[in-house]
NUDO-137940 format. One record per atom (N, C-alpha, C, O, CB): residue number from 1; atom name; y, x, z. Coordinates in steps of 0.1 Angstrom, whole numbers, always signed. Glycine has a CB too. Example, Ala and Ser with C-alpha at 12.3 -4.5 7.8 and 13.67 -1.06 7.14 Angstrom:
% residues 2
k|a|y|x|z
1|N|-57|+132|+78
1|CA|-45|+123|+78
1|C|-33|+132|+78
1|O|-33|+142|+85
1|CB|-45|+113|+90
2|N|-22|+128|+71
2|CA|-11|+137|+71
2|C|+0|+129|+79
2|O|+11|+134|+80
2|CB|-6|+141|+57
% end
This chain:
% residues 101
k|a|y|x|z
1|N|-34|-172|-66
1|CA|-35|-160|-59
1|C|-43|-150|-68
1|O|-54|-153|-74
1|CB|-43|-162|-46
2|N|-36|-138|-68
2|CA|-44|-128|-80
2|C|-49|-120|-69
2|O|-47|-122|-58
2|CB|-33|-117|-93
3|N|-59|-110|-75
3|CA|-72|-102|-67
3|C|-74|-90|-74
3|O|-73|-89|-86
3|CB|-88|-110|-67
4|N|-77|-82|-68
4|CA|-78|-65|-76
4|C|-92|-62|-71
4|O|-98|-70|-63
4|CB|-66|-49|-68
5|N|-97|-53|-77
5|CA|-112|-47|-71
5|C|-109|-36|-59
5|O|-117|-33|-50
5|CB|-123|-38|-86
6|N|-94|-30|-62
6|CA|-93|-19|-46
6|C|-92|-26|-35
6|O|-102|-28|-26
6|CB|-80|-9|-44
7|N|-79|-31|-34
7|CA|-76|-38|-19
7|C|-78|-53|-21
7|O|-69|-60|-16
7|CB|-60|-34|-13
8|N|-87|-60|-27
8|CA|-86|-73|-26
8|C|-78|-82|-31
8|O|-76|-82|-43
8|CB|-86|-76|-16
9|N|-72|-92|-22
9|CA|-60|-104|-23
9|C|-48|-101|-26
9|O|-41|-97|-17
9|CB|-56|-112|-11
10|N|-44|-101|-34
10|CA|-28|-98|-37
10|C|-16|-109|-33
10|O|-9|-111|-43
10|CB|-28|-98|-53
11|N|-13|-113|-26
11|CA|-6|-125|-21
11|C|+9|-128|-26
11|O|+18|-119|-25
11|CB|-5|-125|-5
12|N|+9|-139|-31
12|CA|+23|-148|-41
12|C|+34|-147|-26
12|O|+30|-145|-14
12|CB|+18|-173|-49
13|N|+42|-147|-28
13|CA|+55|-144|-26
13|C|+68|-156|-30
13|O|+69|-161|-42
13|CB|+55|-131|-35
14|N|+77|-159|-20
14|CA|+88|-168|-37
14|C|+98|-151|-33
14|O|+98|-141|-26
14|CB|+105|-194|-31
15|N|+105|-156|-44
15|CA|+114|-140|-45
15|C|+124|-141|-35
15|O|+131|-132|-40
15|CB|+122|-136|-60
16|N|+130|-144|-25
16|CA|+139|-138|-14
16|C|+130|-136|-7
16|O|+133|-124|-4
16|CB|+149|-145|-8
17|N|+114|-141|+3
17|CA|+106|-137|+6
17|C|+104|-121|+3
17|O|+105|-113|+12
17|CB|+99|-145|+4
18|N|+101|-118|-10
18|CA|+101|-98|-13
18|C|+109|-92|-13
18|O|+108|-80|-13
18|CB|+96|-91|-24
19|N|+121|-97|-15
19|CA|+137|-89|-15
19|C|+136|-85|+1
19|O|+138|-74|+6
19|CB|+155|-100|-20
20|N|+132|-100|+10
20|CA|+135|-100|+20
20|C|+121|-85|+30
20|O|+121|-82|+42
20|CB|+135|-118|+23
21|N|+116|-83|+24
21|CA|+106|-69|+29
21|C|+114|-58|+26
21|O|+105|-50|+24
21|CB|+91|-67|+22
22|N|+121|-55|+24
22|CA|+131|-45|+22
22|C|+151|-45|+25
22|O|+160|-53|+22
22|CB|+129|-45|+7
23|N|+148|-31|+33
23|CA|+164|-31|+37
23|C|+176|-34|+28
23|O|+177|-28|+17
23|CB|+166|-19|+41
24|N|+184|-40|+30
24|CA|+199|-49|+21
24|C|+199|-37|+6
24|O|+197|-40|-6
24|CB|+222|-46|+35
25|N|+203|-22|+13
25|CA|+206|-14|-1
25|C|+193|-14|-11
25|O|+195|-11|-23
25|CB|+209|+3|+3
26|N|+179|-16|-8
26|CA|+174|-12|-14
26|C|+169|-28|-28
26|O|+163|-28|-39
26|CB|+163|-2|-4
27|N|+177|-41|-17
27|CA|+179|-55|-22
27|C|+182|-48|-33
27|O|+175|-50|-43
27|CB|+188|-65|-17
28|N|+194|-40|-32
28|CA|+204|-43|-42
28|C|+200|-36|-53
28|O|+199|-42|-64
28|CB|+220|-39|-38
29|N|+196|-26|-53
29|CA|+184|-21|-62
29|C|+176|-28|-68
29|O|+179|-30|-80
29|CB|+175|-14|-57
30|N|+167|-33|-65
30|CA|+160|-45|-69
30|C|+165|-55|-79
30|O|+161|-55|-91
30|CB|+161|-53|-57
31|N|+175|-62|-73
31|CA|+182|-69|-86
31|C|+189|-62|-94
31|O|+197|-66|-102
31|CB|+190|-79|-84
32|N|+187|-52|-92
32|CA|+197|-49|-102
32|C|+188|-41|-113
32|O|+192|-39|-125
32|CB|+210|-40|-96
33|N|+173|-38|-107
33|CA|+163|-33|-122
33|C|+163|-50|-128
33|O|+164|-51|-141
33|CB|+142|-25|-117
34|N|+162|-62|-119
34|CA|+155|-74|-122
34|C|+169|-80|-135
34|O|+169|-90|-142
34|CB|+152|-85|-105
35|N|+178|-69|-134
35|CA|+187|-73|-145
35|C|+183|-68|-156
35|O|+180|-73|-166
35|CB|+202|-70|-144
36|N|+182|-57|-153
36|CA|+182|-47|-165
36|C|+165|-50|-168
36|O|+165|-51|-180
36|CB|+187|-29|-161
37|N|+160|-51|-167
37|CA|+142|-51|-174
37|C|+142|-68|-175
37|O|+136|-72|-185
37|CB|+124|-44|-159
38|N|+150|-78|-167
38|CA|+141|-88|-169
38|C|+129|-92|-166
38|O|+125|-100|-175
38|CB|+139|-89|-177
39|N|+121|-89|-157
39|CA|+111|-91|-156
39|C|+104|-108|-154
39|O|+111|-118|-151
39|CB|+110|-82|-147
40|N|+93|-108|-156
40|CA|+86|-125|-151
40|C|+83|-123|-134
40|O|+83|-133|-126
40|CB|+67|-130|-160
41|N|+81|-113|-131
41|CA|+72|-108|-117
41|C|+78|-96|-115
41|O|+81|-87|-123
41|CB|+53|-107|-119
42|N|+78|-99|-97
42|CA|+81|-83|-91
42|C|+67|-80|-85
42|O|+61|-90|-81
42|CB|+94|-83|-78
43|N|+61|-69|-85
43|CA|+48|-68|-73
43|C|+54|-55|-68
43|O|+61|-47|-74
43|CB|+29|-66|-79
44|N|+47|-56|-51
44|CA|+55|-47|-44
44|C|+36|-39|-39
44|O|+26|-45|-37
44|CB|+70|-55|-27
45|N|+41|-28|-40
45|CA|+27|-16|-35
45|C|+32|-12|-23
45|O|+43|-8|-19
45|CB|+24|+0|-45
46|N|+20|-12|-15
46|CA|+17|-2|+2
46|C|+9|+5|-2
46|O|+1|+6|-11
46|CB|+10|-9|+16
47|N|+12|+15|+10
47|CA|+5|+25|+7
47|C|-6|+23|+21
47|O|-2|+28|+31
47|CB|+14|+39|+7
48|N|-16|+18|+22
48|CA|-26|+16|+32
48|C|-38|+27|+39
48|O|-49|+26|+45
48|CB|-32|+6|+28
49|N|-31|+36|+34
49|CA|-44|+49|+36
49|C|-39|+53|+53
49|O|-28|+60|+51
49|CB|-41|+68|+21
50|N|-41|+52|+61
50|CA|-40|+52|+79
50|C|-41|+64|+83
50|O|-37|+68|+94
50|CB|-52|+45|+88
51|N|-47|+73|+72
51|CA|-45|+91|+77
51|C|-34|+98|+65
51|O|-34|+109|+60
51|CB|-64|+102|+75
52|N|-25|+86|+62
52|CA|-14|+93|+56
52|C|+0|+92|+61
52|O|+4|+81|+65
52|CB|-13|+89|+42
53|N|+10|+104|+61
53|CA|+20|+103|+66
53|C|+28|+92|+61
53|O|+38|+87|+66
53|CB|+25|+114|+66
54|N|+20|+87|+47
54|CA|+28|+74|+41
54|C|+25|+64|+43
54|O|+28|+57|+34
54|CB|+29|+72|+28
55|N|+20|+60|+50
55|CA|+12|+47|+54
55|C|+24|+36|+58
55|O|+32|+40|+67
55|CB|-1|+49|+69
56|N|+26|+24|+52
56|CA|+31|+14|+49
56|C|+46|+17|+41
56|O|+56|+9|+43
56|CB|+31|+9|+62
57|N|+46|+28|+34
57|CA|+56|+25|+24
57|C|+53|+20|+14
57|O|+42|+20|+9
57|CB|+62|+35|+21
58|N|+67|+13|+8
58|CA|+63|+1|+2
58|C|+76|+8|-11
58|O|+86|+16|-10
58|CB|+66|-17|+14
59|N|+71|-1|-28
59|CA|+78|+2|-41
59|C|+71|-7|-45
59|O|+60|-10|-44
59|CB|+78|+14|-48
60|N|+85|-12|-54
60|CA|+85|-24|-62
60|C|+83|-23|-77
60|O|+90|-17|-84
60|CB|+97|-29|-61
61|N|+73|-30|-83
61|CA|+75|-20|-97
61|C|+79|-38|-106
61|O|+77|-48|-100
61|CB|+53|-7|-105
62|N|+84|-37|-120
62|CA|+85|-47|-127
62|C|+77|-51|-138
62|O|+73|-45|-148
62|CB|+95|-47|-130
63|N|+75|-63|-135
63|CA|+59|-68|-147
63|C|+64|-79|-158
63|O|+73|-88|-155
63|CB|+42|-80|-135
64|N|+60|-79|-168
64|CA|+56|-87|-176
64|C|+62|-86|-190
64|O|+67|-75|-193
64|CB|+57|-98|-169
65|N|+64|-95|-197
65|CA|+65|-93|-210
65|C|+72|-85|-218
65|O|+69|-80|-229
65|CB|+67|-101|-213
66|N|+87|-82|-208
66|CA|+99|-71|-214
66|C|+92|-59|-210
66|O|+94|-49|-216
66|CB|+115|-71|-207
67|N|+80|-58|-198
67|CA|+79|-45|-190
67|C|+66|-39|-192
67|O|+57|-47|-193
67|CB|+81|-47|-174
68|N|+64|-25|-193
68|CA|+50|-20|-198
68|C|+41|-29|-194
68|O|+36|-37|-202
68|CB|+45|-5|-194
69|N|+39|-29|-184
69|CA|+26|-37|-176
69|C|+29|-59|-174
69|O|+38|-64|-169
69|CB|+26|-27|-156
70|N|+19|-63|-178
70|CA|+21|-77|-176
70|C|+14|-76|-161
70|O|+8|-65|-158
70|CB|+16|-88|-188
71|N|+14|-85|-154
71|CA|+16|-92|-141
71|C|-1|-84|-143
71|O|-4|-72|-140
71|CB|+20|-113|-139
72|N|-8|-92|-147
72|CA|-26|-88|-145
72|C|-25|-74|-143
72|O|-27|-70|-131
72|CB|-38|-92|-159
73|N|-24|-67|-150
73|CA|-24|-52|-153
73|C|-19|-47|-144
73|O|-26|-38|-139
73|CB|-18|-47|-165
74|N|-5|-48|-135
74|CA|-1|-46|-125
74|C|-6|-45|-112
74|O|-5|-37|-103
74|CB|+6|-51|-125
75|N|-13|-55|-113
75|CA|-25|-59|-100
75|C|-34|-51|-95
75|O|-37|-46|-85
75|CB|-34|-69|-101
76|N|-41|-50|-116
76|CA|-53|-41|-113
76|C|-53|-28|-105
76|O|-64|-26|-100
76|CB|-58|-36|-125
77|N|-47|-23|-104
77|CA|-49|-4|-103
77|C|-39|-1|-90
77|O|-31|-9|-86
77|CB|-41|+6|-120
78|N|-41|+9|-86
78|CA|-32|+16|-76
78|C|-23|+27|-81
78|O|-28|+36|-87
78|CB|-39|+22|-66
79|N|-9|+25|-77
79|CA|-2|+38|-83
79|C|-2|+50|-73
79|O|-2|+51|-61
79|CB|+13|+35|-86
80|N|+0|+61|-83
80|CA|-5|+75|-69
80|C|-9|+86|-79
80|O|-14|+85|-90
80|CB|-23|+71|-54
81|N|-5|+93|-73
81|CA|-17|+106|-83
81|C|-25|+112|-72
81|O|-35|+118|-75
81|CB|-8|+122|-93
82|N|-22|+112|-56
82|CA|-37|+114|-47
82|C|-35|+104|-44
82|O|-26|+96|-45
82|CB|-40|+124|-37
83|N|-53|+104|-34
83|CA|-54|+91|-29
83|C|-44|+91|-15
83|O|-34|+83|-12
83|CB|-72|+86|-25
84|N|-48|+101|-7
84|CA|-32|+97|+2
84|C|-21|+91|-1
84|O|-16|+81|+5
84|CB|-26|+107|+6
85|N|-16|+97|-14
85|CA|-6|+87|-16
85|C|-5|+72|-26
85|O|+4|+64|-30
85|CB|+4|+95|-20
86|N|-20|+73|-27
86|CA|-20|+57|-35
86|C|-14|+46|-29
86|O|-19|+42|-19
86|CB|-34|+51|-37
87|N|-4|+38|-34
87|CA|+2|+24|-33
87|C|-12|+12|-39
87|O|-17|+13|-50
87|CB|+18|+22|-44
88|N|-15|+5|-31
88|CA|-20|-6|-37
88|C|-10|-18|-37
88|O|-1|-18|-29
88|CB|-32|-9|-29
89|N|-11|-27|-45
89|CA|-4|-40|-49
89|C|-9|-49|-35
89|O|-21|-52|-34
89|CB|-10|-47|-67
90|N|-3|-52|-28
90|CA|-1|-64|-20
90|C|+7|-76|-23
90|O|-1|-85|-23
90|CB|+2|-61|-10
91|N|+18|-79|-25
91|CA|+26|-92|-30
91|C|+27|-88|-40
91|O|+25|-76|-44
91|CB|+39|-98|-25
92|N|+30|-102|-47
92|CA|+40|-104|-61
92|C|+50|-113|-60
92|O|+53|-116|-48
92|CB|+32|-110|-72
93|N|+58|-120|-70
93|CA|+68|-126|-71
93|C|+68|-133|-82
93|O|+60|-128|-91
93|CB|+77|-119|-70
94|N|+75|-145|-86
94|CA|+79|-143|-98
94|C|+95|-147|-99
94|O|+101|-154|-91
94|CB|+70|-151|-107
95|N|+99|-140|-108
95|CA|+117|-134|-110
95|C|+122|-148|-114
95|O|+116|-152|-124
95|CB|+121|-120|-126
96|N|+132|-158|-107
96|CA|+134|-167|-111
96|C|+146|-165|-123
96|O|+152|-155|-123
96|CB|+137|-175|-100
97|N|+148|-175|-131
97|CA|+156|-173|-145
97|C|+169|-175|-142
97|O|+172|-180|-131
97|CB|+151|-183|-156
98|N|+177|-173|-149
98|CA|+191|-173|-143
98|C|+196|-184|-139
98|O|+206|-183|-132
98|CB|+200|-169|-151
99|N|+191|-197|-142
99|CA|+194|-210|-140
99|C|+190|-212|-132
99|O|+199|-219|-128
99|CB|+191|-219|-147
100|N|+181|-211|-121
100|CA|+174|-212|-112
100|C|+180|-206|-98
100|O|+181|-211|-87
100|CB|+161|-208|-116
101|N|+185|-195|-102
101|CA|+192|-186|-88
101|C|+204|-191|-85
101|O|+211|-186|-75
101|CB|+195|-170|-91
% end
């Protein structure tokens, strides 16, 4: 289990579990960056700020060795440029290899 200094616990995930937090079209999205980047790890961000009109939207970003950010680095930080709309990292994943799916 990975941990950030903003929102705490970051909680492991298997990957149909995080596809499965998201509506079918936006699945398909999904795999289909998880083709193109390759990633090791998916981590999905909420937006948890309760006085924002964005509060529980959720984005998937892709981590690790092919992708700017490895898994740790992803964790650390919140994406946003205000804090209303900061996403914090809640789940992760990791991207099973083609053999595996």
């Amino acid at each position: 289990m990975l941990k950030n200094a903003v929102s705490g616990e970051v909680k492991e995930l298997q990957y149909v579990e995080l596809l499965n937090l998201f509506p079918e079209p936006a699945q398909v999205d999904i795999q289909n960056m998880v083709g193109r980047l390759e990633p090791s790890h998916l981590v999905v961000y909420t937006n948890m700020d309760l006085s924002s009109s964005r509060v529980g939207k959720r984005q998937v970003m892709a981590a690790g060795d092919n992708c700017t950010y490895s898994l740790k680095q992803a964790v650390e930080a919140p994406l946003g440029d205000l804090p209303s709309n900061f996403k914090y990292p809640e789940f992760y994943a990791e991207v099973p290899s083609a053999e595996e799916e």
